[in-house]
LORO-209772 format. One record per atom (N, C-alpha, C): residue in one letter; x, y, z. Coordinates in steps of 0.05 Angstrom, whole numbers, plus 5000, padded with zeros to 4 digits. Layout:
BEGIN
AXYZ/...
END
This chain:
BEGIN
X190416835979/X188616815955/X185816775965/X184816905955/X181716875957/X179916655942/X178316495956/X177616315944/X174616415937/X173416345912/X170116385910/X169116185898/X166916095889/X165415915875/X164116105855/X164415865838/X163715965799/X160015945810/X158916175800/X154916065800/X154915825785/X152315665803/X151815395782/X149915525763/X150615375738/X148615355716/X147215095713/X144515105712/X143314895706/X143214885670/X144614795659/X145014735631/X140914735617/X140114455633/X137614495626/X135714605624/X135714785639/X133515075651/X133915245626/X137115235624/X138515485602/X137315425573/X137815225573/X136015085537/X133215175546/X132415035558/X129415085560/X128515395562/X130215585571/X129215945570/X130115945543/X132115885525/X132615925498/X131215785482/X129615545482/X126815475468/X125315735475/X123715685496/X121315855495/X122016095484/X124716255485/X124816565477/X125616475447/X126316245442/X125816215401/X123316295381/X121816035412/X119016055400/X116716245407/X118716435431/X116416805427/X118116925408/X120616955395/X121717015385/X119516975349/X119116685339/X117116605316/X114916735314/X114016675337/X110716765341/X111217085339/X112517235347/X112317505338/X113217625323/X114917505306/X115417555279/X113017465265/X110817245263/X109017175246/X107817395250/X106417485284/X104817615278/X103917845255/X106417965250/X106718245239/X105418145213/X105217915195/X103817875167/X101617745179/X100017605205/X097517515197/X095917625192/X095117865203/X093018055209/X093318355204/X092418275172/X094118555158/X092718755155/X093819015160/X091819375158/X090019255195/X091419235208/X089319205238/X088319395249/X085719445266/X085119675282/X086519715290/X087719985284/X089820185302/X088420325326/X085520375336/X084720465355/X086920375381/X086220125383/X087920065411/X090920045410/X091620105431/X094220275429/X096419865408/X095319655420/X097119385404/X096219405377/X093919465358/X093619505342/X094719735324/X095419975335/X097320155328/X099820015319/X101119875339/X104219885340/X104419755328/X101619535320/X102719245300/X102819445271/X100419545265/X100119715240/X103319875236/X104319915250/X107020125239/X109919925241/X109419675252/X111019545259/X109819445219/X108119315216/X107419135185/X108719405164/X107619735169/X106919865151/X111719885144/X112519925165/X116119795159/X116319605149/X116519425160/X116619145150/X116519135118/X113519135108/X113519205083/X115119415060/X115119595077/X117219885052/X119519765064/X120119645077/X123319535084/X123719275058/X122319115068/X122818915045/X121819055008/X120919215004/X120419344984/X123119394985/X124619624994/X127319804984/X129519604987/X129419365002/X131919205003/X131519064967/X129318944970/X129018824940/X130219064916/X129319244919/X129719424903/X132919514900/X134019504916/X136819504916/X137719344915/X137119044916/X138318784904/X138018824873/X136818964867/X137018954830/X138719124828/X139119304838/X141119524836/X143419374835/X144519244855/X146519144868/X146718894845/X145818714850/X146118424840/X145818344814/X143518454804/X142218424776/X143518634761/X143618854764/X143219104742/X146319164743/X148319064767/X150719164770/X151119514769/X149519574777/X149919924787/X150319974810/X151720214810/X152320304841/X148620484854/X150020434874/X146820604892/X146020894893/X147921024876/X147821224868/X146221324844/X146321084835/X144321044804/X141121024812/X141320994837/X138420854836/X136221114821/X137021364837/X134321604825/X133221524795/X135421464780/X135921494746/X134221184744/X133421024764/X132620774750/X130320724757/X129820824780/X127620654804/X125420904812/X122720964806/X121421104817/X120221034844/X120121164864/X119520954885/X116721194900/X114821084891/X111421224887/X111421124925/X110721404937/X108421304962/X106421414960/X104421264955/X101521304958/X099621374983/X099421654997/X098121695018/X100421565039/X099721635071/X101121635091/X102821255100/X101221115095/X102820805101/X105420745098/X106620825078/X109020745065/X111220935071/X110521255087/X111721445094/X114721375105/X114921125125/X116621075127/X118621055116/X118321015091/X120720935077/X122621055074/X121721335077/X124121535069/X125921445092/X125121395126/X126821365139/X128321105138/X127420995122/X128220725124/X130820705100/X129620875069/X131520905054/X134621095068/X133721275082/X136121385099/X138721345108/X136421135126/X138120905147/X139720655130/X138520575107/X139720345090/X143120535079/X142020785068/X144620925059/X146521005078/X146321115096/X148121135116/X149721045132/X147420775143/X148520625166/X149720355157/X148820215126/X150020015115/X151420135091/X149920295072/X152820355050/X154220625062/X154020645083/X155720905092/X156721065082/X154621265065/X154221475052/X154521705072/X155521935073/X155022145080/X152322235078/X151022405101/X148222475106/X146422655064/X149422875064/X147923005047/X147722865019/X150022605017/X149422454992/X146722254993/X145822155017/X144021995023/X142122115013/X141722365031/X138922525024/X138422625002/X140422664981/X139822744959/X138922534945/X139822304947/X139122104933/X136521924943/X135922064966/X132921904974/X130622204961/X131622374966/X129322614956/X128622574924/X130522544908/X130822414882/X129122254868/X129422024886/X127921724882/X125921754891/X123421904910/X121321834923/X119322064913/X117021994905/X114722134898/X112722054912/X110422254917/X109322254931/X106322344929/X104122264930/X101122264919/X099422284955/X098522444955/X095622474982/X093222474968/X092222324980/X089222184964/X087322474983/X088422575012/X086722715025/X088022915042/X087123085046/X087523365068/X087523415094/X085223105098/X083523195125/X085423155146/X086023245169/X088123065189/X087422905196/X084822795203/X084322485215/X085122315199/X084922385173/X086822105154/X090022075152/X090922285158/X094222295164/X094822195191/X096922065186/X096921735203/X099821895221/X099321995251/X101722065264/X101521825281/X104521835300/X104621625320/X105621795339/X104721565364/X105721785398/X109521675392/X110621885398/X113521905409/X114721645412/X113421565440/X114821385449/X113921095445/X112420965431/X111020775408/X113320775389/X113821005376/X115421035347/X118620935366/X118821085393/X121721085398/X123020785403/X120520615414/X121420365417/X120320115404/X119120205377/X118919995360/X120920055341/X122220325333/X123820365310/X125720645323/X127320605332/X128920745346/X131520895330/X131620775320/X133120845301/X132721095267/X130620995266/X129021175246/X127721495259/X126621395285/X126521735300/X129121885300/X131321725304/X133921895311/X134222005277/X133321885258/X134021925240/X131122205230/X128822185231/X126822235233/X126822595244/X128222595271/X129422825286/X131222915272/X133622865254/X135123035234/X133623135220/X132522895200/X130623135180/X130123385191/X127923355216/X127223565221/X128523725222/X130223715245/X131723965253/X132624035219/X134423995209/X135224075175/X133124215162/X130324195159/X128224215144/X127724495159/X127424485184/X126724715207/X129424865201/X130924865195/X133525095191/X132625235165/X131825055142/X131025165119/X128525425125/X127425265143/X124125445147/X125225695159/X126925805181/X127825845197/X128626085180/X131125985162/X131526155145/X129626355120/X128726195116/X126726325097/X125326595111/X123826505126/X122326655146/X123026645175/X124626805177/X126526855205/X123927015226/X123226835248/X122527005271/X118626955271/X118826685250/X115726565246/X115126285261/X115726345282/X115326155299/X112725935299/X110826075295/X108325865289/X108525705274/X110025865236/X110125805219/X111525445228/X114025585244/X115825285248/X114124995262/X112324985279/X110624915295/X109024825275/X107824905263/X105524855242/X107524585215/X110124645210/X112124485187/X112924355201/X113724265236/X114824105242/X114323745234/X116223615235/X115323375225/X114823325255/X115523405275/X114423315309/X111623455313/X109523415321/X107723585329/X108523525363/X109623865369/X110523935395/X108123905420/X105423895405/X103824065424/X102523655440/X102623605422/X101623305438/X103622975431/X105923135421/X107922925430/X107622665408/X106722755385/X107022535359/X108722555339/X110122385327/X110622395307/X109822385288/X108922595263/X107822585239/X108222465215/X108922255213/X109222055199/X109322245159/X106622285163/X105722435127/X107422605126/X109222765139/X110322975140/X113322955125/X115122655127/X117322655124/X117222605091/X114822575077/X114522515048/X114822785040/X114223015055/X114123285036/X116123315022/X119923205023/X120823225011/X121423094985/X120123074979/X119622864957/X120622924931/X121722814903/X122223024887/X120023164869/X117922964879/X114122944864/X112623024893/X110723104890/X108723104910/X106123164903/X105123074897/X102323154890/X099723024890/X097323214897/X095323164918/X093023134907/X091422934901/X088822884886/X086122904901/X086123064927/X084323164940/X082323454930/X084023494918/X083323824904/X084223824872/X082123984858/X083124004836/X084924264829/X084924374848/X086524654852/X089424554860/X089524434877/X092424284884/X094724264867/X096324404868/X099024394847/X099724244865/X102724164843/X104823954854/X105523914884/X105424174894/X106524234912/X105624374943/X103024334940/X100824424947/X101624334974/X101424034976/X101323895007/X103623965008/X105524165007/X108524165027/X108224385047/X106224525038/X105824785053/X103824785069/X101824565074/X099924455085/X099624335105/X099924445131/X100724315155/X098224445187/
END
């Protein structure tokens, strides 16, 4: 028989790395509400802005489904028929992926009942046209603050891109120009995942029908 020794643990060292990682654990959860709408120029001011701009449409759609759920006693299926859920310009874009991910991965809905019921519920208003005001993120920012929502983020697409695909078979630009990925510098287009919306419409133009910003890329 082979004999070995167990590693020592210093019990005390071990508490003391599980304090300090409590209290980086506090401190960076506060951060995300002290310092609200922050310069996104530098690349920590970005990640906090998309890290708050979740945060917020997350705790928005959970509340919102606690009335569903708790108060109103409806199923989540009901929600289109009850709940208008307005995003105003690019901040709140998230939500669609966030409403996604709540249907799928906790009420474990099938993809195409999810999505019908988040396209349903979500309307959608652009205050502007210009691209410097449409709020994209780099790839890999999005991939490891919310990892989950890109995986989710990348279905749309691809699905949305089969639609395009079909329509206009062999318009390759066309696809490039609708992607919710912009291929050419590696962002995610955040404004992009609202086009499906069951509302959309754009108060930048007075010419602008409903539908104006879906084709607008």
């Amino acid at each position: 028989m082979e004999c070995t020794s167990r590693p020592v643990v210093c019990v005390g060292r071990l508490q003391h790395r599980r304090l300090l990682q409590a209290v980086e654990d506090e401190v960076n959860s506060e951060t995300v509400t002290k310092v609200l709408y922050p310069n996104d120029e530098p690349e920590a001011g970005k990640r906090l802005r998309l890290l708050q701009q979740y945060f917020c449409v997350s705790c928005s759609l959970q509340h919102v489904l606690h009335i569903v759920d708790d108060l109103a006693d409806l199923s989540v299926k009901d929600l289109p028929q009850r709940f208008a859920l307005q995003l105003t310009d690019t901040h709140p874009s998230i939500g669609v992926a966030e409403l996604m991910r709540i249907l799928v991965d906790e009420r474990q809905l099938y993809w195409g009942e999810a999505w019908e019921i988040t396209v349903a519920s979500f309307g959608y208003t652009n205050h502007t046209l210009l691209p410097e005001a449409l709020e994209t993120w780099p790839l890999a920012m999005f991939a490891e603050s919310l990892p989950r929502h890109l995986e989710i983020i990348y279905e749309i697409n691809r699905r949305f891109l089969d639609e395009v695909r079909a329509k206009f078979p062999g318009d390759d630009a066309r696809l490039r120009r609708m992607s919710l990925i912009a291929e050419d510098n590696g962002r995610a287009c955040g404004w992009r995942t609202s086009r499906r919306s069951a509302a959309t419409r754009s108060t930048a133009s007075p010419r602008c029908t409903p539908s104006c910003s879906k084709t607008v890329c």
